[in-house]
N, C-alpha and C positions, 0 to 999 in steps of 0.2 A: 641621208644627206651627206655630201661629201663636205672634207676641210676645207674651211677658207683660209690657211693659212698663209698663203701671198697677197689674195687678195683683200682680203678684211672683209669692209663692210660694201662694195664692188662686188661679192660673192652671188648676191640676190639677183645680178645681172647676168647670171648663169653664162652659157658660152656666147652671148651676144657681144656686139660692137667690139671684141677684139681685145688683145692683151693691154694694147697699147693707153690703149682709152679709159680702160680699166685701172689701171696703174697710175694715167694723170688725175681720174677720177678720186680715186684712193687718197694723194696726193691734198687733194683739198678738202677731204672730208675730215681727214685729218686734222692741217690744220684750222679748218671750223671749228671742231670740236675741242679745243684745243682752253684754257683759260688766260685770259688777257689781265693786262692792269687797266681799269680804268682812268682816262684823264683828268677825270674832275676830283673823284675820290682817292681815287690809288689804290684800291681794294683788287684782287686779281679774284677775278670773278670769270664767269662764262655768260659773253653777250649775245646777248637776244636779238634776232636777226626781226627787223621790224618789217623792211621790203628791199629791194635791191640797194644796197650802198647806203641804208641808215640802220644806226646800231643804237641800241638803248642798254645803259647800266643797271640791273635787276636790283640792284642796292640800292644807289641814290636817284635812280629814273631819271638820267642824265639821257640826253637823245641827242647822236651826232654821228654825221657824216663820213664813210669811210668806201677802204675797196669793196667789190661786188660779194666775193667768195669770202672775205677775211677780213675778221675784224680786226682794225688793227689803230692806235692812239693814233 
């Protein structure tokens, strides 16, 4: 297995779709993965992607509306 060390977790996409794609990919996996403060709580937690553009707080099971890729208050 070769490094992934530019591209992270984009690596699994072996040489397909391109540097480019890969890297805007990278880009939001990141910050996905990333932990948010809650609006309700304020708890900086990691939100739970429900379905496109609804996010739920794994603390207070708070459910609301945001961007597609990223959650965000």
């Amino acid at each position: 297995m070769g490094k992934t060390k530019v591209v992270g977790e984009t690596g699994s996409y072996g040489a397909r779709y391109g540097m480019t794609v890969r890297r805007r990919a990278l880009k939001i996996l990141k910050k996905r993965h990333e932990k948010v403060a809650c609006p309700r709580c304020g708890k900086l937690v990691l939100m739970k992607r429900l379905s496109v553009g609804v996010w739920t707080c794994p603390s207070c099971a708070y459910t609301y509306a945001g961007p597609a890729h990223v959650a965000k208050a």
